[in-house]
N, CA, C, O and CB atoms as a CASP TS submission, in Angstrom:
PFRMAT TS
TARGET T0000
AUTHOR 0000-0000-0000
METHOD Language model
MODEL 1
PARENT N/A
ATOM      1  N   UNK     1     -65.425  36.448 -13.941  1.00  0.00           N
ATOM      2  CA  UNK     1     -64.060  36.925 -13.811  1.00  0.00           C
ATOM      3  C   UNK     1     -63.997  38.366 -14.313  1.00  0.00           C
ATOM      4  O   UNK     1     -64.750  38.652 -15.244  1.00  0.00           O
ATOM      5  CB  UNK     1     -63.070  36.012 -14.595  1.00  0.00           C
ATOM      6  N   UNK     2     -63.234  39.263 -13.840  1.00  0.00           N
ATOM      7  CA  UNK     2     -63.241  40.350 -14.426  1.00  0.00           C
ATOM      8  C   UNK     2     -62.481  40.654 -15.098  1.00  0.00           C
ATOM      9  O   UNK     2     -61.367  40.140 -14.998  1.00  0.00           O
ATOM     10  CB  UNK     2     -63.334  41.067 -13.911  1.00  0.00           C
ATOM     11  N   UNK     3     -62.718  41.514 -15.969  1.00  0.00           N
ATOM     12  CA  UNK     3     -61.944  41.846 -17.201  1.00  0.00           C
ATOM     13  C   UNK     3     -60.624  42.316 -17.067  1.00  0.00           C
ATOM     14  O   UNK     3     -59.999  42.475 -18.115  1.00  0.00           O
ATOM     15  CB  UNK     3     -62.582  42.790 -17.928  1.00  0.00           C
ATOM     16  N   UNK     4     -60.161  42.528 -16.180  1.00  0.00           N
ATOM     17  CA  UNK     4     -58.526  43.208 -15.822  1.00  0.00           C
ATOM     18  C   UNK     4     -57.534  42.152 -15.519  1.00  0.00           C
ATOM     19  O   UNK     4     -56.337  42.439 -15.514  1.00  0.00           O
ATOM     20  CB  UNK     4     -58.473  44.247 -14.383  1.00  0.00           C
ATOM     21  N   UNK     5     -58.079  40.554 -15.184  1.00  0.00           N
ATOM     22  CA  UNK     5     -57.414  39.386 -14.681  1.00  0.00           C
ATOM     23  C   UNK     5     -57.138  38.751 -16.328  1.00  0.00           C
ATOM     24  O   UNK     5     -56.256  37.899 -16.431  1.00  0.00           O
ATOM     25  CB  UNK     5     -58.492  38.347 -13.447  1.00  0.00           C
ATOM     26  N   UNK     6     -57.742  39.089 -17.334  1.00  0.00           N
ATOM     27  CA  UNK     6     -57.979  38.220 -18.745  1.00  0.00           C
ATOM     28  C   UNK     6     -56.026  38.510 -19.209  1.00  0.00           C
ATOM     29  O   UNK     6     -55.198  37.651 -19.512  1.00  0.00           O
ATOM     30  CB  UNK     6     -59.643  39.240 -20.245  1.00  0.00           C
ATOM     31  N   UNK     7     -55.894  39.603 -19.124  1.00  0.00           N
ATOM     32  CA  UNK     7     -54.673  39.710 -19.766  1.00  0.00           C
ATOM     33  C   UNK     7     -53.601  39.152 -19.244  1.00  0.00           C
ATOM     34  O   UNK     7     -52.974  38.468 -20.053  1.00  0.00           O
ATOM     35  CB  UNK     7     -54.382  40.846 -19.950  1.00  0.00           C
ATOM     36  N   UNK     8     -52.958  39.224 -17.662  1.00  0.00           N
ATOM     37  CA  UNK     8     -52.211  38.464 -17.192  1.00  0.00           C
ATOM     38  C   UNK     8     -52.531  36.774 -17.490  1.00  0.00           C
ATOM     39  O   UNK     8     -51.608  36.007 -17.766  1.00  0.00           O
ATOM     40  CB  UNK     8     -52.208  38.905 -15.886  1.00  0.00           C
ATOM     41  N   UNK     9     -54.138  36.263 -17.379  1.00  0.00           N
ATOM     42  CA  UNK     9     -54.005  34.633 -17.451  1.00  0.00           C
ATOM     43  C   UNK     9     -53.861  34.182 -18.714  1.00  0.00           C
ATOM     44  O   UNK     9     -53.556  33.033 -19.033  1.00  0.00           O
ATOM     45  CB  UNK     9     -55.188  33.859 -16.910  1.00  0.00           C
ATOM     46  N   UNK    10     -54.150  35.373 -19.654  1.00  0.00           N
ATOM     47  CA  UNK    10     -53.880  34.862 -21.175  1.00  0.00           C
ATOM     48  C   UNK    10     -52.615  34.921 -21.694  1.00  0.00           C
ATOM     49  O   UNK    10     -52.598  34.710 -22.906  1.00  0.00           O
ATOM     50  CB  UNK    10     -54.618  35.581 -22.145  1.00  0.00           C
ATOM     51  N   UNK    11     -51.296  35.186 -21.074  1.00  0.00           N
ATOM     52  CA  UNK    11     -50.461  35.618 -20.900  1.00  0.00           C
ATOM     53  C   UNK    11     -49.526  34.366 -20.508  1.00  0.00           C
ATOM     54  O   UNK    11     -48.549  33.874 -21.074  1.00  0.00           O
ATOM     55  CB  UNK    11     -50.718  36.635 -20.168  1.00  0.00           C
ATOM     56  N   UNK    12     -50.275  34.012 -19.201  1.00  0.00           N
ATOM     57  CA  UNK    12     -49.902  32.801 -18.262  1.00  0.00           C
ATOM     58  C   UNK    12     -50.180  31.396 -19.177  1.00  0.00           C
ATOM     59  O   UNK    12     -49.336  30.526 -19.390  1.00  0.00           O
ATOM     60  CB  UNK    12     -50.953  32.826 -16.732  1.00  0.00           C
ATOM     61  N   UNK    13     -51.390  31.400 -19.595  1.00  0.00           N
ATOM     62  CA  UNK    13     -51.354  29.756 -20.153  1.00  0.00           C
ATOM     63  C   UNK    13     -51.057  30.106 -21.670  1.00  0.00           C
ATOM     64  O   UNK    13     -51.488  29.196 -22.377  1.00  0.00           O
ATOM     65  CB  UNK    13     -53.060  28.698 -19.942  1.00  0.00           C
ATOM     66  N   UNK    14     -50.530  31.007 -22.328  1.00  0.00           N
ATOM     67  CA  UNK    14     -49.936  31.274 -23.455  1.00  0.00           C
ATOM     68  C   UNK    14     -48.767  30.633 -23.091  1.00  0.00           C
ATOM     69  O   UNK    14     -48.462  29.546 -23.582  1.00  0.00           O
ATOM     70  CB  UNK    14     -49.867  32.667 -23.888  1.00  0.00           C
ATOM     71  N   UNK    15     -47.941  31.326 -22.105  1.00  0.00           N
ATOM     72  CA  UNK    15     -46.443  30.659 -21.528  1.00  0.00           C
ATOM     73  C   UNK    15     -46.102  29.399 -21.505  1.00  0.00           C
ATOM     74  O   UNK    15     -45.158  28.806 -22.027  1.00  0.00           O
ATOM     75  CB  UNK    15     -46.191  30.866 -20.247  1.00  0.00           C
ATOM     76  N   UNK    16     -47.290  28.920 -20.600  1.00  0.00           N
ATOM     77  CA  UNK    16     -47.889  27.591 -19.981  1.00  0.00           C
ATOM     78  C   UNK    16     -47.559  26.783 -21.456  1.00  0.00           C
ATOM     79  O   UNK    16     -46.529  26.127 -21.606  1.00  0.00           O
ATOM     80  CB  UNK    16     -49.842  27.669 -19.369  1.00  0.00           C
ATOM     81  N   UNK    17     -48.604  26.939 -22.522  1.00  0.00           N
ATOM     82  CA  UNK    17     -48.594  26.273 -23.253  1.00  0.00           C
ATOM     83  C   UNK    17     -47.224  26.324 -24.478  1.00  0.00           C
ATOM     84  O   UNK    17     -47.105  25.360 -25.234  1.00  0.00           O
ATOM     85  CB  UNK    17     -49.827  26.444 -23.539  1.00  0.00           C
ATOM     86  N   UNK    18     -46.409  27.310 -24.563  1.00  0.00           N
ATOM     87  CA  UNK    18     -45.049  27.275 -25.298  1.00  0.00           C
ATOM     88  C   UNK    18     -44.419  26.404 -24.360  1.00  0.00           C
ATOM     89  O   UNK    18     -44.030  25.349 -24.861  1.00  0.00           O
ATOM     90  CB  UNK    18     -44.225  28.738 -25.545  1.00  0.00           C
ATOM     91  N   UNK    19     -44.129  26.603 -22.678  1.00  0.00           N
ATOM     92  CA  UNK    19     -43.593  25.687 -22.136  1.00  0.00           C
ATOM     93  C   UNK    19     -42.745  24.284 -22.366  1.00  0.00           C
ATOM     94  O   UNK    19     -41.536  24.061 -22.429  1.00  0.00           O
ATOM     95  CB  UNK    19     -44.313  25.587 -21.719  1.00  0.00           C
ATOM     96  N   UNK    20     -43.984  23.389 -22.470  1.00  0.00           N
ATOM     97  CA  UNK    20     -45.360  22.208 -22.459  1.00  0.00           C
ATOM     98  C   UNK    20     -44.435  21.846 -24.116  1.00  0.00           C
ATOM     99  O   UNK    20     -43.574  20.969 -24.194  1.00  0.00           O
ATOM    100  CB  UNK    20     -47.785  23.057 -22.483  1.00  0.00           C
ATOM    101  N   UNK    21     -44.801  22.603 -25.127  1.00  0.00           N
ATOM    102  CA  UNK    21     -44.584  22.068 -26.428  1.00  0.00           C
ATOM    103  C   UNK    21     -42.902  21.774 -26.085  1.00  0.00           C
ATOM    104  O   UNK    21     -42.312  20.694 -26.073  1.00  0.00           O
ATOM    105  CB  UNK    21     -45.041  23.241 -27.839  1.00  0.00           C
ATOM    106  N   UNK    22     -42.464  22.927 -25.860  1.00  0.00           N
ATOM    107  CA  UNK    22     -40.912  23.478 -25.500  1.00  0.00           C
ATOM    108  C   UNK    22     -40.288  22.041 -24.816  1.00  0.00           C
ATOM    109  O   UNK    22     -39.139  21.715 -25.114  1.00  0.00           O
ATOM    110  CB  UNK    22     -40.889  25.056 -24.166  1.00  0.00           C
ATOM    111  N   UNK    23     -40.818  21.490 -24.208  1.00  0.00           N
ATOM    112  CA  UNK    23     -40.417  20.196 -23.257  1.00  0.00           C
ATOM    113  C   UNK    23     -40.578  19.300 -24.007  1.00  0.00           C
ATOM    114  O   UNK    23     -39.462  18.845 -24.259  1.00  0.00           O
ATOM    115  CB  UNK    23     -41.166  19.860 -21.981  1.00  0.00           C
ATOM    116  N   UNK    24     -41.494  18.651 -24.638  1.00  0.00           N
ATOM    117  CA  UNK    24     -41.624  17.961 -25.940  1.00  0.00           C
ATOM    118  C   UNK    24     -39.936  18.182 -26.796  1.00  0.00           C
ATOM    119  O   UNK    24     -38.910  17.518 -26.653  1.00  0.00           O
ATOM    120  CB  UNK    24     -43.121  18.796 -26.877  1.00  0.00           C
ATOM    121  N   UNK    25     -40.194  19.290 -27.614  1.00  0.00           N
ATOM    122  CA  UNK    25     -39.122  19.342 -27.899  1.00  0.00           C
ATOM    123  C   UNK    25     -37.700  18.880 -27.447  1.00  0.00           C
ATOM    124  O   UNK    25     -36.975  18.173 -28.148  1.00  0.00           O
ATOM    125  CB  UNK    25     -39.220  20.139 -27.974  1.00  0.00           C
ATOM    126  N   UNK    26     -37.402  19.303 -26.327  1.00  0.00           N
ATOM    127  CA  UNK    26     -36.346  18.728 -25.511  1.00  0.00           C
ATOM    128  C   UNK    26     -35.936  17.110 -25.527  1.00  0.00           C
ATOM    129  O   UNK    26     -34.899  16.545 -25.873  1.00  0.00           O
ATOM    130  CB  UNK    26     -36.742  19.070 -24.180  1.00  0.00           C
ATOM    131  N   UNK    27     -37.668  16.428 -24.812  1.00  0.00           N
ATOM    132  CA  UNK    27     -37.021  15.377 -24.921  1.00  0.00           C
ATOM    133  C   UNK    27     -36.948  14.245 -25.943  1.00  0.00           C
ATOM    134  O   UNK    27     -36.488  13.107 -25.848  1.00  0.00           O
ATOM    135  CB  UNK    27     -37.247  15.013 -24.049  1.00  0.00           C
ATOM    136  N   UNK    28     -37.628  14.994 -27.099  1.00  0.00           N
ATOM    137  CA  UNK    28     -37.712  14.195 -28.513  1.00  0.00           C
ATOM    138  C   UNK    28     -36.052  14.918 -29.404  1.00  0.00           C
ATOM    139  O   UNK    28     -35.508  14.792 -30.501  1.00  0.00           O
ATOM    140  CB  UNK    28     -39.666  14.761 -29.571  1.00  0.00           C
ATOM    141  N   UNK    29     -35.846  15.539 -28.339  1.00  0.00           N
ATOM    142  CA  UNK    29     -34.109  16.049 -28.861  1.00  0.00           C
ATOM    143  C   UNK    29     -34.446  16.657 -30.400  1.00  0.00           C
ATOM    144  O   UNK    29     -33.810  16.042 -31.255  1.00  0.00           O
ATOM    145  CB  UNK    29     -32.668  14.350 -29.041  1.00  0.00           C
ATOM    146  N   UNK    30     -35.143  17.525 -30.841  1.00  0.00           N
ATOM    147  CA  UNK    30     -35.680  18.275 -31.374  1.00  0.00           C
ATOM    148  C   UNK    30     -35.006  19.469 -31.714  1.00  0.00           C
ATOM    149  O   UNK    30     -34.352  19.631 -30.684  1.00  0.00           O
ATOM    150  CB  UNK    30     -36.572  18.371 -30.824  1.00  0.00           C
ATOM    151  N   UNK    31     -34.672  20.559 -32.561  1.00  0.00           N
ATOM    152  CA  UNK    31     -34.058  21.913 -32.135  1.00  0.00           C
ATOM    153  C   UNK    31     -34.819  22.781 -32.135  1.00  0.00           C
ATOM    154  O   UNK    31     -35.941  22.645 -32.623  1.00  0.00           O
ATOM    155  CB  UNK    31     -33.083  22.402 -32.804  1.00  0.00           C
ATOM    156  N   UNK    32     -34.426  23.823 -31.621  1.00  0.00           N
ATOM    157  CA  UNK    32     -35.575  24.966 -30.907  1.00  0.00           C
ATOM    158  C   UNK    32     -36.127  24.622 -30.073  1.00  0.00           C
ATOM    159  O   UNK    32     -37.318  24.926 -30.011  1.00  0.00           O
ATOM    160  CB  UNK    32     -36.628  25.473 -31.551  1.00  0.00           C
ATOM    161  N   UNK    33     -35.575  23.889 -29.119  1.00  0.00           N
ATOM    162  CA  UNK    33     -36.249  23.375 -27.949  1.00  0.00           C
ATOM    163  C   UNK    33     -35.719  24.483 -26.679  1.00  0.00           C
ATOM    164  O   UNK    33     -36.445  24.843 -25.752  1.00  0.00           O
ATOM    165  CB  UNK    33     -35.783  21.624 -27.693  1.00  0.00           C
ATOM    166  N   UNK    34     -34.423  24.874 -26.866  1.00  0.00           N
ATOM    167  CA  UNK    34     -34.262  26.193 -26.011  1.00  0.00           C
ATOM    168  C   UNK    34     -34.690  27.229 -25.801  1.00  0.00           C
ATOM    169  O   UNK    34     -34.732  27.911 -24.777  1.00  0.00           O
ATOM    170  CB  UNK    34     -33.585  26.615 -26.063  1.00  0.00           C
ATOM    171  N   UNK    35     -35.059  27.395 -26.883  1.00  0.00           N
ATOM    172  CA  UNK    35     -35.535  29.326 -27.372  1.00  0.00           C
ATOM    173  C   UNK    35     -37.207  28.966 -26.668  1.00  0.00           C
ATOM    174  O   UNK    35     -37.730  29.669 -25.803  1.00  0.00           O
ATOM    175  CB  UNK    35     -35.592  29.945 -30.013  1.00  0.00           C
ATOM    176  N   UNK    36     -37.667  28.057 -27.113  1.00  0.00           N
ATOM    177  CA  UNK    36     -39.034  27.690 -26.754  1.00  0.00           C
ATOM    178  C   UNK    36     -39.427  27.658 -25.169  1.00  0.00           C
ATOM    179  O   UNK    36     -40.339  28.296 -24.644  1.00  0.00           O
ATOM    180  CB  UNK    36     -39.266  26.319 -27.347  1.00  0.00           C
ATOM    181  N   UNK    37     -38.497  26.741 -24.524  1.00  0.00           N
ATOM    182  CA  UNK    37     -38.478  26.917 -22.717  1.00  0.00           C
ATOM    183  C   UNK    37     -38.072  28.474 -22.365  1.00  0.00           C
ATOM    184  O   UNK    37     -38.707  29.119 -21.531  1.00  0.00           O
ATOM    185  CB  UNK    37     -37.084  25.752 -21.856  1.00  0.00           C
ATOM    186  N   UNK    38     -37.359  28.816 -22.823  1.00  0.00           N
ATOM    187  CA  UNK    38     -36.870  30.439 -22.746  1.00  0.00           C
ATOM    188  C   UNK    38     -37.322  31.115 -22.860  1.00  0.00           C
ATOM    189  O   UNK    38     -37.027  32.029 -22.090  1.00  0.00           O
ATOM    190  CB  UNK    38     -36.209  30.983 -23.261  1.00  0.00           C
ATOM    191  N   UNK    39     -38.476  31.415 -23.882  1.00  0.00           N
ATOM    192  CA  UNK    39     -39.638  32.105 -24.547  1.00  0.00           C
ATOM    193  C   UNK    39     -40.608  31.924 -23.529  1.00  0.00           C
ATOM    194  O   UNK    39     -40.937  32.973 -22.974  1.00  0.00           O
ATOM    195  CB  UNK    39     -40.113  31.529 -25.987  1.00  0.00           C
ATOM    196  N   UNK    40     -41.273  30.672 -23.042  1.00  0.00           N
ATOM    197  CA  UNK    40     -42.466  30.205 -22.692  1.00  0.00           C
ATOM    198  C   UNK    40     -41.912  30.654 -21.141  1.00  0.00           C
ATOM    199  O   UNK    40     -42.499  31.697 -20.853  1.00  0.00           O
ATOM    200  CB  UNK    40     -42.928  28.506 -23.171  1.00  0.00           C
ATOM    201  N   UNK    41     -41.314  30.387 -20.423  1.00  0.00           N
ATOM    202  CA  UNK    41     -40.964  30.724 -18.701  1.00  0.00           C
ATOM    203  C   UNK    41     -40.797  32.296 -18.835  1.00  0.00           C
ATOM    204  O   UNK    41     -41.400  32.830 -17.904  1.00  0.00           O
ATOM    205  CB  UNK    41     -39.251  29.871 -17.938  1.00  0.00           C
ATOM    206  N   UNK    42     -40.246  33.139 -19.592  1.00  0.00           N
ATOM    207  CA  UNK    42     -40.180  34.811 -19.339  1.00  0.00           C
ATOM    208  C   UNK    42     -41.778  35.214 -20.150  1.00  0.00           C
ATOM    209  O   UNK    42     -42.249  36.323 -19.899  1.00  0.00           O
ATOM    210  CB  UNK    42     -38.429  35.747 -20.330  1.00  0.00           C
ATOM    211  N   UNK    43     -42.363  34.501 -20.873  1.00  0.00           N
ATOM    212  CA  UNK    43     -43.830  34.853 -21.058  1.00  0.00           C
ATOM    213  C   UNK    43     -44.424  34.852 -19.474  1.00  0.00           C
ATOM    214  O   UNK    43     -44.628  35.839 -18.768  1.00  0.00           O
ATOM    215  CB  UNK    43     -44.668  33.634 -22.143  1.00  0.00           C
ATOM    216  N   UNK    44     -44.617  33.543 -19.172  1.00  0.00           N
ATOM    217  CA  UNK    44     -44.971  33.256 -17.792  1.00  0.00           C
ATOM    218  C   UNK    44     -44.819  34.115 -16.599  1.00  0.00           C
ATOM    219  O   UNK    44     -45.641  34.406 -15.730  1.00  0.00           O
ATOM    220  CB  UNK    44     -44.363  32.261 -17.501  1.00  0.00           C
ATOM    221  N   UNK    45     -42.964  34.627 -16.832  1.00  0.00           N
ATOM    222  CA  UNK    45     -42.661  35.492 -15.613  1.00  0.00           C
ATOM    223  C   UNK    45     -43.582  37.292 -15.720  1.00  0.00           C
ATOM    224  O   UNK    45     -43.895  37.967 -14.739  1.00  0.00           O
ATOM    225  CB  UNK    45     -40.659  35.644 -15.644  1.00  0.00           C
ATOM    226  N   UNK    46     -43.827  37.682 -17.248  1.00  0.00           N
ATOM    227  CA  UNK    46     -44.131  38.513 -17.771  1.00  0.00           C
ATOM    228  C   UNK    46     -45.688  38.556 -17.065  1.00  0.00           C
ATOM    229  O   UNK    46     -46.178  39.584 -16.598  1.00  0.00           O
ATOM    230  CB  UNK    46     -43.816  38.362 -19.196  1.00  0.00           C
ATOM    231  N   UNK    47     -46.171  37.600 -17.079  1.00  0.00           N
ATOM    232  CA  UNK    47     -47.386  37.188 -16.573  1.00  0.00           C
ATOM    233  C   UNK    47     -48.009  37.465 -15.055  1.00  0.00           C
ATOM    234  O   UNK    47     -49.036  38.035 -14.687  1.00  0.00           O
ATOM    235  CB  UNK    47     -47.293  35.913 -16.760  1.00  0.00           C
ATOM    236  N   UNK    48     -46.822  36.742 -14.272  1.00  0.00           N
ATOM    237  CA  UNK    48     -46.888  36.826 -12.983  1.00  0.00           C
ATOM    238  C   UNK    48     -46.984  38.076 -12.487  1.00  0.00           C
ATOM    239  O   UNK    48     -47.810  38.406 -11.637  1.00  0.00           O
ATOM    240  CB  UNK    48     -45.960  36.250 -12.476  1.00  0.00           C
ATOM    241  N   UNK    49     -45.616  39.286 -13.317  1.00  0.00           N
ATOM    242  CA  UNK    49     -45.367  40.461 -12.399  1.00  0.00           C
ATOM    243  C   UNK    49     -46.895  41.566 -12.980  1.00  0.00           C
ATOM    244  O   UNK    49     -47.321  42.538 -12.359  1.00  0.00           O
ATOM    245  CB  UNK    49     -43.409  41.264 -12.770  1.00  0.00           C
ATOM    246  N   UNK    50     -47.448  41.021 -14.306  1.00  0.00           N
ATOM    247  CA  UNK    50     -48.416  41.791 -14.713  1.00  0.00           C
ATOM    248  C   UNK    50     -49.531  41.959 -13.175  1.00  0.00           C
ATOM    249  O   UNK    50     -49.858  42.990 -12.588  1.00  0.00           O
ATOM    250  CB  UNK    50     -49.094  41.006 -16.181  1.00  0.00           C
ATOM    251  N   UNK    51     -49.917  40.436 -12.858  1.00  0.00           N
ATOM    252  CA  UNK    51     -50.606  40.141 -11.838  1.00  0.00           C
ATOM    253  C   UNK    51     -50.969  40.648 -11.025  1.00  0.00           C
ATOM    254  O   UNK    51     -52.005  40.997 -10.460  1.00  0.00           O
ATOM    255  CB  UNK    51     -50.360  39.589 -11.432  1.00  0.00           C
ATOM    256  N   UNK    52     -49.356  40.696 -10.961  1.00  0.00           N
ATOM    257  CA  UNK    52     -48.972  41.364  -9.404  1.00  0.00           C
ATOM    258  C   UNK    52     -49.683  42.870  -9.179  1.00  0.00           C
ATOM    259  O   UNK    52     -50.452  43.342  -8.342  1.00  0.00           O
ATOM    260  CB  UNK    52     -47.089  41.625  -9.256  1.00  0.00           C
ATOM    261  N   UNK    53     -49.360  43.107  -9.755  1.00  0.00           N
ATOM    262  CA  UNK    53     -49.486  44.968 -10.423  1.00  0.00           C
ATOM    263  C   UNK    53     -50.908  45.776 -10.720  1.00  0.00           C
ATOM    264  O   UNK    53     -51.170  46.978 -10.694  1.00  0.00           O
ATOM    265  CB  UNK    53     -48.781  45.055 -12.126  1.00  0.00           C
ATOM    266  N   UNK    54     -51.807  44.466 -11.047  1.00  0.00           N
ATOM    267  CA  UNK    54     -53.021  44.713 -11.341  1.00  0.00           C
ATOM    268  C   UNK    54     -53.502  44.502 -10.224  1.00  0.00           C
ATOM    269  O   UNK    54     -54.522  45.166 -10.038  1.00  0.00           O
ATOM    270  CB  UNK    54     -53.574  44.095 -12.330  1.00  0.00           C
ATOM    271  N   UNK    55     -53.044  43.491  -8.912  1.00  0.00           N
ATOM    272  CA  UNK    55     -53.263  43.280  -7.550  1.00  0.00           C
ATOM    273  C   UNK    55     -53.063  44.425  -6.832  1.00  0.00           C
ATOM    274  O   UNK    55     -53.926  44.980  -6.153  1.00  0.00           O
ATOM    275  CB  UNK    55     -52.499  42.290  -7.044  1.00  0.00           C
ATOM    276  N   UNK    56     -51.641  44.876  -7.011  1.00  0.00           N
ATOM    277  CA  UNK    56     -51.871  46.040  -5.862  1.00  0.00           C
ATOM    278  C   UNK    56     -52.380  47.000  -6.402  1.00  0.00           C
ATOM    279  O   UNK    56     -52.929  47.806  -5.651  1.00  0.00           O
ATOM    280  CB  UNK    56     -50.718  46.594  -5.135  1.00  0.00           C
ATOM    281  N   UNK    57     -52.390  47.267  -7.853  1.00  0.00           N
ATOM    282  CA  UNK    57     -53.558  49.052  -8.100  1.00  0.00           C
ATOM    283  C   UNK    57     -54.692  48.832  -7.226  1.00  0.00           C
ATOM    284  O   UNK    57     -55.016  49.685  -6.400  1.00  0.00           O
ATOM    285  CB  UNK    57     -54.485  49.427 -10.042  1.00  0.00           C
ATOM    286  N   UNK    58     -55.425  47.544  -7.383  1.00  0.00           N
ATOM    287  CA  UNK    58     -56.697  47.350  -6.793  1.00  0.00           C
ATOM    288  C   UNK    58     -57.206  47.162  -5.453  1.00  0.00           C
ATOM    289  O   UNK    58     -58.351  46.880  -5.103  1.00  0.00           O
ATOM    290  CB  UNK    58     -57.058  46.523  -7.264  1.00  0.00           C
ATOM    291  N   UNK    59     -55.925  47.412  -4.598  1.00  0.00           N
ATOM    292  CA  UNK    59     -55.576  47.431  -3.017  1.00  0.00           C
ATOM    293  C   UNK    59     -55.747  48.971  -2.762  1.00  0.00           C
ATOM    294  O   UNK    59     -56.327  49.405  -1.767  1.00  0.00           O
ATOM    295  CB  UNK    59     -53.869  46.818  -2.571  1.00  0.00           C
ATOM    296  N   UNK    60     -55.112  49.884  -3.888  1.00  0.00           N
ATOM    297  CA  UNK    60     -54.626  51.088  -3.334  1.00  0.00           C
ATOM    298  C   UNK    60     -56.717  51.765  -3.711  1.00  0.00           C
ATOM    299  O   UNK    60     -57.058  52.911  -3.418  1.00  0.00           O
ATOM    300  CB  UNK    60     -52.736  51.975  -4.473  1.00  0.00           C
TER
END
């Protein structure tokens, strides 16, 4: 894998994994179960557009 993909996927299953706990939380009715899904999906989205970006430099 090359080294320019590490930061977006570490990024992604960082998200992935706040998610995941974040849902736990929820349905063990837990608090901080919001901030956690909230946190973990805009990590994720943070992730995606990195992706993206590192995709098209490497087009141009």
């Amino acid at each position: 894998m090359k080294k320019q993909y590490t930061v977006p996927l570490v990024l992604f299953l960082l998200g992935m994994a706040i998610t995941i706990i974040g849902s736990l939380f929820k349905i063990m009715h837990w608090p901080g179960a919001g901030i956690m899904l909230t946190f973990g999906m805009l990590t994720e989205a943070i992730a995606i557009i990195t992706l993206i970006v590192v995709l098209l430099k490497n087009t141009k």
